[in-house]
C-alpha positions as YAML, in Angstrom:
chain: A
units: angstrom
residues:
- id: 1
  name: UNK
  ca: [0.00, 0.00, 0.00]
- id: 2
  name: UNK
  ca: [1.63, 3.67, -0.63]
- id: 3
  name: UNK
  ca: [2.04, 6.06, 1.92]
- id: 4
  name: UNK
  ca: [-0.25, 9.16, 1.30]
- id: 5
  name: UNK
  ca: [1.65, 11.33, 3.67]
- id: 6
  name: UNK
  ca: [5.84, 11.98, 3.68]
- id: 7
  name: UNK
  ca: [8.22, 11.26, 6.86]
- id: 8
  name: UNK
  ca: [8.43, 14.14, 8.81]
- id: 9
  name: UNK
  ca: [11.98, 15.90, 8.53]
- id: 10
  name: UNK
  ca: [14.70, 14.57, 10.42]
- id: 11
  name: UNK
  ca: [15.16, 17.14, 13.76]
- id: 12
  name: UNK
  ca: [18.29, 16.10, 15.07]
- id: 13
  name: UNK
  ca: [20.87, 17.90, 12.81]
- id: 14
  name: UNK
  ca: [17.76, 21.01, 12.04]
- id: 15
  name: UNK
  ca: [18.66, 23.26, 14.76]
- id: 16
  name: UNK
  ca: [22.28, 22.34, 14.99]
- id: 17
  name: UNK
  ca: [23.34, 25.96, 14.63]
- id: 18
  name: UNK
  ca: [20.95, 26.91, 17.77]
- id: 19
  name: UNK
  ca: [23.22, 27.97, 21.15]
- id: 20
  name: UNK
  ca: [21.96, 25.39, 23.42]
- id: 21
  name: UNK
  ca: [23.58, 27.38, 26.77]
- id: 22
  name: UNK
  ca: [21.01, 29.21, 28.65]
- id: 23
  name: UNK
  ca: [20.67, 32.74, 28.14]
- id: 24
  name: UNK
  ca: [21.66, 35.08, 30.59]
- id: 25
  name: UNK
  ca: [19.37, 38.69, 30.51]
- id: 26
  name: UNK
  ca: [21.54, 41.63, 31.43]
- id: 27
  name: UNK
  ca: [21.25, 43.39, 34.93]
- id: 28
  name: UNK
  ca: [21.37, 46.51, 33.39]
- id: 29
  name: UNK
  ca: [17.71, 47.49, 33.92]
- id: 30
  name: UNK
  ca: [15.80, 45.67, 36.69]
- id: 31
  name: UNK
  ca: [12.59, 45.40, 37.98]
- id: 32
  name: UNK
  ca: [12.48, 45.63, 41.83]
- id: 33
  name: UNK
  ca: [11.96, 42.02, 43.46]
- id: 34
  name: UNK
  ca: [8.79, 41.81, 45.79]
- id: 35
  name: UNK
  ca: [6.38, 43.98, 43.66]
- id: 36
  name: UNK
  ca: [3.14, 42.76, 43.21]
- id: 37
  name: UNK
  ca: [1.50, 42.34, 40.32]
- id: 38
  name: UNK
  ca: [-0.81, 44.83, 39.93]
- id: 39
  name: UNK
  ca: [1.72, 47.42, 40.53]
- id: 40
  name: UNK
  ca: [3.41, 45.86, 37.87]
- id: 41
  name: UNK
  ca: [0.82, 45.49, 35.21]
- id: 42
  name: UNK
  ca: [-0.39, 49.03, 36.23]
- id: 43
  name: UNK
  ca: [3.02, 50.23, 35.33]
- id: 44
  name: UNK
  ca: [2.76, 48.22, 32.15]
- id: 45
  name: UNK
  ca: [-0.23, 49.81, 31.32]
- id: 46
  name: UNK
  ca: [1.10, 53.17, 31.56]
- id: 47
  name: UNK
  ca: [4.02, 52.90, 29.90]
- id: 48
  name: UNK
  ca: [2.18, 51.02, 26.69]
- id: 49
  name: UNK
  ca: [-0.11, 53.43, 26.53]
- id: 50
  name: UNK
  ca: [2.40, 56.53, 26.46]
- id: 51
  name: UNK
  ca: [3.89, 54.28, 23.74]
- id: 52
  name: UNK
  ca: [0.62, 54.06, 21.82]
- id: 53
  name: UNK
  ca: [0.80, 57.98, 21.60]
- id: 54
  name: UNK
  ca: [4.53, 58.06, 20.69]
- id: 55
  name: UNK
  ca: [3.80, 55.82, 17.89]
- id: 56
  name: UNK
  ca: [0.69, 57.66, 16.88]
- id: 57
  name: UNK
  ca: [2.41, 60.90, 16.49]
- id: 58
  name: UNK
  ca: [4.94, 59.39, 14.44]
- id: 59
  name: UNK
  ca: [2.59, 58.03, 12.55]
- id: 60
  name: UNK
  ca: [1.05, 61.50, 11.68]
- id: 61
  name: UNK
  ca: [4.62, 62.45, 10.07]
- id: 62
  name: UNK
  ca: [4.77, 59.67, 7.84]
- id: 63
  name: UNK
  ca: [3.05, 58.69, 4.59]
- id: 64
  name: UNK
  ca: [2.79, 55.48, 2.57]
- id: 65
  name: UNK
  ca: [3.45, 52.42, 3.81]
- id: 66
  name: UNK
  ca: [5.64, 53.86, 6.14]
- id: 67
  name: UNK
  ca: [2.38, 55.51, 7.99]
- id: 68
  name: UNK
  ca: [0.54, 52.03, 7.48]
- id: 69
  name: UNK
  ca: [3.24, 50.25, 9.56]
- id: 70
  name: UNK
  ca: [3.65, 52.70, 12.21]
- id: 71
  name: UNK
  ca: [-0.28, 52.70, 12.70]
- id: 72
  name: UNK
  ca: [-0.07, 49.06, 12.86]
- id: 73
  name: UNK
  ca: [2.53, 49.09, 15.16]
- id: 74
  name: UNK
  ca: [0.39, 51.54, 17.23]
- id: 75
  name: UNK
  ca: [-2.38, 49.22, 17.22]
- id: 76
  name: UNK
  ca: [-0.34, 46.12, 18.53]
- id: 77
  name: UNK
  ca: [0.66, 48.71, 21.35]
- id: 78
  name: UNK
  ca: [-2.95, 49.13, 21.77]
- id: 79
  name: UNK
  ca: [-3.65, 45.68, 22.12]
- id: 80
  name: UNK
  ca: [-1.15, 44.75, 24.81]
- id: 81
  name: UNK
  ca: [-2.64, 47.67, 27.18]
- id: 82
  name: UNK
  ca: [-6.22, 46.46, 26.12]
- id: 83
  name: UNK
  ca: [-4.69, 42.95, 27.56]
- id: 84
  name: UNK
  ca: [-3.22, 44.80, 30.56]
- id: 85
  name: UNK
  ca: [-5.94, 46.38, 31.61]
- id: 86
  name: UNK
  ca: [-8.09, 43.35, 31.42]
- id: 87
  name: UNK
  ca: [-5.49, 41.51, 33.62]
- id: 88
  name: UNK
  ca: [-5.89, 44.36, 36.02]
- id: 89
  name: UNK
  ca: [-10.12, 44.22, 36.42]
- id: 90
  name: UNK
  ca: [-9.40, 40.67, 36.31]
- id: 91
  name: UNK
  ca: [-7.20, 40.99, 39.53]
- id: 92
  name: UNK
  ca: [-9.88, 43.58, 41.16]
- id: 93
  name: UNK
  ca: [-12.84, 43.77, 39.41]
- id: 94
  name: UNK
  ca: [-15.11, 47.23, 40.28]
- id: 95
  name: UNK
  ca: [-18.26, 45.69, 40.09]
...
């Protein structure tokens, strides 16, 4: 009977090129231990959305495509602080 579907690719020599040793981050910048989290995500929040309006005013200087990818940049911003914001109602809903 013949096979409909091929063998999968052989993984083993695919990501050879990958550095397998953990990744240290840099200490340059960092976030002060024992804050909770919606002090963090309100922080988040704040600085996405003062991103948003950077990227929206840059936006306004542009034209083209140039303008298209900036407001689509914009709106990804948007996004994450929509997402932020729901993580903070979610942690202390006003009802």
């Amino acid at each position: 009977m013949l096979k409909i579907t091929p063998d999968p690719p052989n993984t083993d020599n695919l990501c050879a090129h990958i550095n397998t040793t953990p990744r240290k981050p840099s200490r340059t910048f960092v976030v002060a231990p024992g804050l909770d989290t919606e002090t963090l995500l309100a922080h988040a929040c704040e600085s996405l959305a003062s991103a948003n309006v950077m990227a929206s005013d840059f936006a306004a200087l542009l034209e083209g495509s140039q303008r298209s990818t900036m407001l689509g940049i914009a709106r990804v911003i948007m996004l994450g602080e929509l997402a932020v914001n729901q993580a903070l109602d979610n942690l202390d809903p006003q009802d």
